[in-house]
C-alpha positions in Angstrom: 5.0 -11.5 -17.5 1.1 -10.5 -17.1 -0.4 -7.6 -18.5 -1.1 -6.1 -15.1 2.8 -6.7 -14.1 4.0 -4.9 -17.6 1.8 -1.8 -16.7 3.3 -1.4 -13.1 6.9 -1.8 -14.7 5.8 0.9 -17.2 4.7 2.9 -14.6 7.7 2.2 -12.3 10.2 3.5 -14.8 8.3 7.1 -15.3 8.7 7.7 -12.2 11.7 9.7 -10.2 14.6 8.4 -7.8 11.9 10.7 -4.8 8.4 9.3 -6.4 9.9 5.7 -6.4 11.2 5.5 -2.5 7.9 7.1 -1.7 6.3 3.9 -3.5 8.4 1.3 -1.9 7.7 3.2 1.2 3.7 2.4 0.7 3.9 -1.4 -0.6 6.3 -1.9 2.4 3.5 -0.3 4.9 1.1 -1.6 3.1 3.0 -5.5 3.3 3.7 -5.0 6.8 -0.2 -4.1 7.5 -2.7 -6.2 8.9 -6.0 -6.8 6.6 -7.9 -4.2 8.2 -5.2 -1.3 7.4 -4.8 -2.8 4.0 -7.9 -2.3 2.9 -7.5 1.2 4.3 -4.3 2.0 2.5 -5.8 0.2 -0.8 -9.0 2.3 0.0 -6.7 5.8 0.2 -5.1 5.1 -2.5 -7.7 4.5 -5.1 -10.1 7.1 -4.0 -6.6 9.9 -5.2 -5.9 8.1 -8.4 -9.3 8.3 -9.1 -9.9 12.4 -8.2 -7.0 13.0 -9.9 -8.3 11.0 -13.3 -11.3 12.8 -12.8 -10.3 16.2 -12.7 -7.9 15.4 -15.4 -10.4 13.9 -17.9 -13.4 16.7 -18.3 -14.4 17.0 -21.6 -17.3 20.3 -21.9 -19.3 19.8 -25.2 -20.9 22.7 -25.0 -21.6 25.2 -27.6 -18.4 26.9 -29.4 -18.0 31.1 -30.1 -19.8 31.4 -33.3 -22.7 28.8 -32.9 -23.9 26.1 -35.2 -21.7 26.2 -38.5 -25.3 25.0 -40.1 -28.1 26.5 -38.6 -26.3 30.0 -37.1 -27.9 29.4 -33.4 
C-alpha cells in the first residue's frame, strides 16, 4: 500500500458513521463528474482544508507579560 493510500485509511477511520457517507457522497460526485466539475470540486475542497489549517496553525511570537528575561525590555 502507498504512503498516500495509508494516510487516507488513517484518515478514513477517524472519522464518524455521518462524516464518512458525506465523503463517499463527494468521491461519488466527484467520480461521476466530468473534468471541468472535477477540477471544481478538487478546487473547493482544497481551498477549506487549507483555511481551516491556516486558522488552525497561527503561532504569535510576540513579546510575553514581563519582557526580556535578560535585558528587562
Amino acid at each position: 500500500m502507498s504512503d498516500s493510500a495509508k494516510r487516507v485509511m488513517a484518515v478514513w477511520v477517524s472519522l464518524t458513521t455521518a462524516e464518512r457517507a458525506e465523503a463517499v457522497q463527494l468521491i461519488n460526485e466527484y467520480q461521476n463528474a466530468d473534468e471541468k466539475k472535477k477540477k471544481e470540486i478538487a478546487l473547493e475542497s482544497i481551498n477549506e482544508s487549507r483555511s481551516l489549517v491556516k486558522s488552525s496553525t497561527t503561532m504569535n511570537f510576540g513579546p510575553l507579560g514581563g519582557g526580556c528575561p535578560y535585558c528587562g525590555k
